[in-house]
Backbone bond lengths (Angstrom), bond angles and torsions (degrees), N, CA, C in turn:
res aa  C-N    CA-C-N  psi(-1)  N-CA   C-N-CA  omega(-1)  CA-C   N-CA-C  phi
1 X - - - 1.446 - - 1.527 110.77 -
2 X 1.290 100.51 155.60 1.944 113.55 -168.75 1.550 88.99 -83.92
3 X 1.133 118.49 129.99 1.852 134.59 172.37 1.259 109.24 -123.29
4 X 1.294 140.28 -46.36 1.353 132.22 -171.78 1.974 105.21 -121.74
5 X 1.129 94.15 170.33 1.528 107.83 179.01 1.488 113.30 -67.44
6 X 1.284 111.54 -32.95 1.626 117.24 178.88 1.778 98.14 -62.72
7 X 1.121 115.47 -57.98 1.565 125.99 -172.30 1.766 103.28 -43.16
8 X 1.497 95.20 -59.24 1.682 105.70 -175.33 1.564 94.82 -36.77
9 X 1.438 103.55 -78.95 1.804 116.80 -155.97 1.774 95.50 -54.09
10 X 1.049 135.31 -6.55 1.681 131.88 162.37 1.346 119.47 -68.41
11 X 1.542 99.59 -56.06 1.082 119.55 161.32 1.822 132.76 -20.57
12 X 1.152 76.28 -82.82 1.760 93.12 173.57 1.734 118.33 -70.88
13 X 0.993 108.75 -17.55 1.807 118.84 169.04 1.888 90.63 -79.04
14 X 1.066 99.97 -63.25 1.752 88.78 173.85 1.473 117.98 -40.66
15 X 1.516 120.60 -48.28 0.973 129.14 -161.78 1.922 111.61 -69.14
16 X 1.345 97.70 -36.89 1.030 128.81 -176.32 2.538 101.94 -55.91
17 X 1.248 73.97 -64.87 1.799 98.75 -173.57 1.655 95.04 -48.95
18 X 1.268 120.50 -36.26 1.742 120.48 -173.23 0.862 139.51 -115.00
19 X 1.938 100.76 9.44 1.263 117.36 157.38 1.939 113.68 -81.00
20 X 1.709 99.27 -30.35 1.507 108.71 -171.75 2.057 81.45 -74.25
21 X 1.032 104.74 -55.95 1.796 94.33 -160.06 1.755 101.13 -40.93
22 X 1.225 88.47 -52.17 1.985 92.19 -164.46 1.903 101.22 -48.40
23 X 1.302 104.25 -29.40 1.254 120.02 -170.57 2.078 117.79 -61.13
24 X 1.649 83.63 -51.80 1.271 101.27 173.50 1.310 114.98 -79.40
25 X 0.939 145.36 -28.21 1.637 151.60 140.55 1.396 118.74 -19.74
26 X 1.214 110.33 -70.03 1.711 128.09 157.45 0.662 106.68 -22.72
27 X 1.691 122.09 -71.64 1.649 129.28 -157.11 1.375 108.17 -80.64
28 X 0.857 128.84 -44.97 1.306 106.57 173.25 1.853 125.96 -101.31
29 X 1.033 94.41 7.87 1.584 99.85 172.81 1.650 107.01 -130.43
30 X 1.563 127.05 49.54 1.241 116.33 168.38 1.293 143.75 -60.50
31 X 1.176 113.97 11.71 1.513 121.72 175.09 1.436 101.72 -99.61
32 X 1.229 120.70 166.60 1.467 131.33 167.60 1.476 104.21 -50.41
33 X 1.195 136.61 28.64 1.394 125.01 -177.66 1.901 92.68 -104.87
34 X 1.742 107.76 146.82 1.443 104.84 -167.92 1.285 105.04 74.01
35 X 1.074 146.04 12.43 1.300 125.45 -174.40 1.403 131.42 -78.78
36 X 1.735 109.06 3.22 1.220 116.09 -172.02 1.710 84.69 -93.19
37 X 1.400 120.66 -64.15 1.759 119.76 174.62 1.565 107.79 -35.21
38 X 0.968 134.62 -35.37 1.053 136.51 -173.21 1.943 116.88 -81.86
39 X 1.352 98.43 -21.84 1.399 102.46 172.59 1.219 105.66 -114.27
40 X 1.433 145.33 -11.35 1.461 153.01 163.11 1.730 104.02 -55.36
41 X 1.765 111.40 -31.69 1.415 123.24 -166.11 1.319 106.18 -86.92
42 X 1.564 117.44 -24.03 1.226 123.00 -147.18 1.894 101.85 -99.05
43 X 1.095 93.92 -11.57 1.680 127.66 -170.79 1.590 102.22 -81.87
44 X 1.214 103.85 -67.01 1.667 106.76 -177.66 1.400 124.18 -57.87
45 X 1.816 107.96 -47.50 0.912 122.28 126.47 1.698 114.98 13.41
46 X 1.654 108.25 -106.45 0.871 141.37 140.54 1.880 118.16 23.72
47 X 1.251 90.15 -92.69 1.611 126.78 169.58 1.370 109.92 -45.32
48 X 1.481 118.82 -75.57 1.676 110.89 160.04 1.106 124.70 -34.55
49 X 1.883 123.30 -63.91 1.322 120.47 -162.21 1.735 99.70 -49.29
50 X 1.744 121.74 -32.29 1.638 115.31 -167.47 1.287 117.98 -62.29
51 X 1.819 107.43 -50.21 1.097 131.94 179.69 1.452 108.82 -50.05
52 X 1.276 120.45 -74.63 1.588 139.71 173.92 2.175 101.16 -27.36
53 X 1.171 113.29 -39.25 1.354 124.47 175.88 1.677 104.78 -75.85
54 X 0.583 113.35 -62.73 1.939 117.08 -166.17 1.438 82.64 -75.58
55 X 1.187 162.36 -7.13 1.380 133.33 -158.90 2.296 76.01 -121.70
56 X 1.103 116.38 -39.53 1.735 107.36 -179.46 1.832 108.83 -67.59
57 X 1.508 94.57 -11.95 1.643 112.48 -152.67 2.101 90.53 -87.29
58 X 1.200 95.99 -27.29 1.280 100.07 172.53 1.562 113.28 -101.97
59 X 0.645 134.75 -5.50 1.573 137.42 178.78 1.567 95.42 -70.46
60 X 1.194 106.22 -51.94 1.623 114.59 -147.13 1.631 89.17 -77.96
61 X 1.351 125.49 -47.56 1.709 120.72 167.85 1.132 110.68 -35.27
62 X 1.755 126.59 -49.20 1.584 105.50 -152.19 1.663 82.35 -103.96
63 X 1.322 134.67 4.58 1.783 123.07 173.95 1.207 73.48 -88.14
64 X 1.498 157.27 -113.27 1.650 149.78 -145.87 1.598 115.75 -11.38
65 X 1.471 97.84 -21.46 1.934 88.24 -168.53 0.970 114.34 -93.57
């Protein structure tokens, strides 16, 4: 789980790197071929976008107090 601000901004540079991969995958592999890499990507993906939420999801609790 994302705890500090350094983690966040990793985070989203990660997030960033596997949106272009998933991207480049697509493009040149548009058929169902790869499709397990392509859903392994889509997962992590995935995992960040949650994390990246509960870690802003807490920011905004302790900025409210």
């Amino acid at each position: 789980m994302i705890s500090t601000a350094q983690e966040y901004e990793t985070a989203q540079r990660e997030l960033s790197h596997l949106e272009e991969w998933l991207a480049r995958l697509q493009r040149e592999h548009p058929a169902p071929s790869h499709g397990l890499s392509k859903a392994g990507v889509r997962k992590m993906i995935a995992r960040l976008h949650e994390e990246l939420a509960v870690y802003e999801g807490s920011q905004e609790v302790h900025s409210a107090k």
